[in-house]
N, C-alpha and C positions, 0 to 999 in steps of 0.2 A: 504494500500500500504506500502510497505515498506518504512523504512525513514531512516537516518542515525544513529540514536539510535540505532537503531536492531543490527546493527554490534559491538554494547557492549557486548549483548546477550551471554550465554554459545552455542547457536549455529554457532557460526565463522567460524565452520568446514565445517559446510554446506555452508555455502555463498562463499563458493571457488567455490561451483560449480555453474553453472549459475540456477537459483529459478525466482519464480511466483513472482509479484508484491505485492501481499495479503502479511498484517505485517504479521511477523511472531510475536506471541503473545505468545509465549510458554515460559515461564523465565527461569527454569530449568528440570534436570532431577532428581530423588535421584537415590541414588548406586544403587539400583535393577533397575533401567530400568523405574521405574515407571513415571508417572509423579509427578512432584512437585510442588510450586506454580505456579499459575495458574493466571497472569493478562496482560492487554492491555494497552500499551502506547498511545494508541487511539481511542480505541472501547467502553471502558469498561470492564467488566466482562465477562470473556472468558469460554466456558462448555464445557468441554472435556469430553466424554464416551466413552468408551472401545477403539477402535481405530481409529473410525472418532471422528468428531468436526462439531459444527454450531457456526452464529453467534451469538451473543448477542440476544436477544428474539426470537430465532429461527425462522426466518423471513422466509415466505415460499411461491410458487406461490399458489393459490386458482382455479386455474386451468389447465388443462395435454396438451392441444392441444398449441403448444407454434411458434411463427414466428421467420424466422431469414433471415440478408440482410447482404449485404456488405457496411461499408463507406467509402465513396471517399479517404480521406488519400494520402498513399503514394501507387502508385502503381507497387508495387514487384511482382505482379503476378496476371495474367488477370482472370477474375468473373468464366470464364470456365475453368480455370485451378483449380481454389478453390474449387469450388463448391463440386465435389465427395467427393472433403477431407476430408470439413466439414460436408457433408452429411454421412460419414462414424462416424466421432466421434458425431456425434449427436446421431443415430443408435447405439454406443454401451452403450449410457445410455437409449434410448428407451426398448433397450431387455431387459432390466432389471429393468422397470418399464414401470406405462400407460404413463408415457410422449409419446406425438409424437410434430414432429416437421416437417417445411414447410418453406422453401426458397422462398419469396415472391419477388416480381419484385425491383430493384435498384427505391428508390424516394416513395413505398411505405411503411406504418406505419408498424412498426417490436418489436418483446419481445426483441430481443437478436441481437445489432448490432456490427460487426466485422469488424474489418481495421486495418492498419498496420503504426506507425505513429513515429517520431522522435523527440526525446530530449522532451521541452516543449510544449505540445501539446494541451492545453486548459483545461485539466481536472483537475489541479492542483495535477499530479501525473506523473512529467515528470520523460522520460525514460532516461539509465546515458549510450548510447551507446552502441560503439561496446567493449568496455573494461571493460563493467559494468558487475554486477553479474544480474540487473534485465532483464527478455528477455521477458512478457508479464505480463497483469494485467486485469483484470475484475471484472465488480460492480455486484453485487450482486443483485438479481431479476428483482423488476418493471425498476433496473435503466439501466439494459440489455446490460453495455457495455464489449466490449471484445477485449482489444488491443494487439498485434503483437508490438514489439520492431524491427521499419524499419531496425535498423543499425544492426542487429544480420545475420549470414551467415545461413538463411533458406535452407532448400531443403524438397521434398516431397519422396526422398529415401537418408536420411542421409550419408554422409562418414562420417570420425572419427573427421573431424572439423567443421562438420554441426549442426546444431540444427532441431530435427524433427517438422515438422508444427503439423502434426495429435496429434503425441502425446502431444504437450502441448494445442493444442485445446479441447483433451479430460478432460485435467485437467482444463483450465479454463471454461469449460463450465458446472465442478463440482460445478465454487465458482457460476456461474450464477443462478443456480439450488439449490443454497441455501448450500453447503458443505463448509465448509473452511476445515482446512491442517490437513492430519491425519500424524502420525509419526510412522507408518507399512507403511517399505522401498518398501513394495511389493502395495503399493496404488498409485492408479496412484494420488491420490491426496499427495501426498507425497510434500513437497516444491519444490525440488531440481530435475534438470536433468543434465545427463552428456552429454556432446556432441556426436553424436554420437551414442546415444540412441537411440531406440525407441520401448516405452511403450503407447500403445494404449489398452491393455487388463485390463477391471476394476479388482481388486484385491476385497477379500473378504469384508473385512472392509471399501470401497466406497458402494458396494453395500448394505452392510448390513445399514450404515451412510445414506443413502436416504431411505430405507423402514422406518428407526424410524424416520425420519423427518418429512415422509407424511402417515403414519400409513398405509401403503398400504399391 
C-alpha cells in the first residue's frame, strides 16, 4: 500500500493524479527512460521485466477456476448494480488467459473479496478520502482483498469529475492475480488514473506480464 514515504519518490508527478493503493516501489528513472534502481520500502526486492512487474517471489495462484463476493462495507451501490461491472473486468482478464471466475452467493467462502470502505478500515491500510490521491487497494492472491475508497465520487459511466468503477476494478484485480504496477502509460496496470477516465482494455505488457507469471 502506499505510505507517506512514497510521496519523496521521483514519482510526485504521478501522485497528483489519483493511483492504486499498491506502494509504488519504483525509486527512479535514468535519462533514457529506463528503469533505475530498483527497491521497496516495504516488500523487499522489487523484479521489474520489460514492462510489467510481480511481486517479490513471484507469488502466484496454483489454480484458474477463481471465486468472487461482495463485503458488506459501505454501501454505494446495491450487489445488482455491481455485479455486471465486475463481471465485465473479470472477463477481460479471463480472455486473455485460462483464469475463469464465478460470483458466489453474499456469506459464502470466496478467492477475491470486494467492498467499498472509508478512512481506517481494519486492514491497516486506511484510505486518506475524498482529497487523497489513494482511490483503491488490493492484497494480493490467497489474501483476495479488493477495496473501493467509499469517499471517492464513483460512477459506472464517468463525467470529467468521476472516477471509473470498471476501470480500476480491472486494474486491481491485476494486483489480485498476482501483477503489481507496470510503467507503459498504455497498461491498465499503470499506477495512476485520471478522473474521468476510463480504461478497461488490457494493454500489451498486462497481458504479456501474466503469460510469464503463469507460463501459460
Amino acid at each position: 500500500m502506499l505510505n507517506l514515504n512514497a510521496k519523496l519518490f521521483p514519482t510526485i508527478k504521478a501522485i497528483r493524479d489519483p493511483r492504486c493503493g499498491v506502494p509504488d516501489i519504483i525509486r527512479n528513472r535514468t535519462s533514457n527512460g529506463t528503469m533505475g534502481t530498483v527497491h521497496s520500502h516495504n516488500y523487499g526486492i522489487f523484479h521489474l521485466v520489460a514492462g510489467y512487474s510481480f511481486f517479490p517471489g513471484y507469488p502466484k495462484w496454483t489454480r484458474y477456476q477463481l471465486t468472487h463476493n461482495f463485503l458488506p462495507g459501505v454501501q454505494l451501490f446495491g450487489v445488482q448494480e455491481l455485479s455486471p461491472m465486475i463481471a465485465r473486468a473479470f472477463q477481460k482478464w479471463a480472455a486473455v488467459s485460462p483464469f475463469r471466475f464465478q460470483q458466489v452467493a453474499q456469506g459464502s467462502r470466496d478467492d477475491i473479496s470486494i467492498g467499498f470502505y472509508r478512512y481506517d478500515h481494519g486492514d491497516g491500510y486506511p484510505f486518506d478520502g475524498p482529497l487523497g490521491n489513494v482511490i483503491a487497494h488490493a492484497f494480493a492472491l490467497e489474501d483476495g482483498r479488493f477495496h473501493y475508497d467509499a469517499d471517492e465520487n464513483w460512477s459506472f459511466n464517468p463525467a470529467a469529475n468521476q472516477m471509473d468503477l470498471e476501470s480500476v476494478a480491472v486494474h486491481e484485480i491485476g494486483h489480485n492475480l498476482g501483477l503489481d504496477h507496470s510503467w507503459d502509460q498504455n497498461a491498465v496496470m499503470y499506477p495512476t488514473i485520471q478522473l474521468g477516465t476510463t480504461k478497461t482494455n488490457l494493454g500489451q505488457e498486462d497481458i504479456n506480464g501474466l503469460r510469464a507469471l503463469y507460463s501459460y
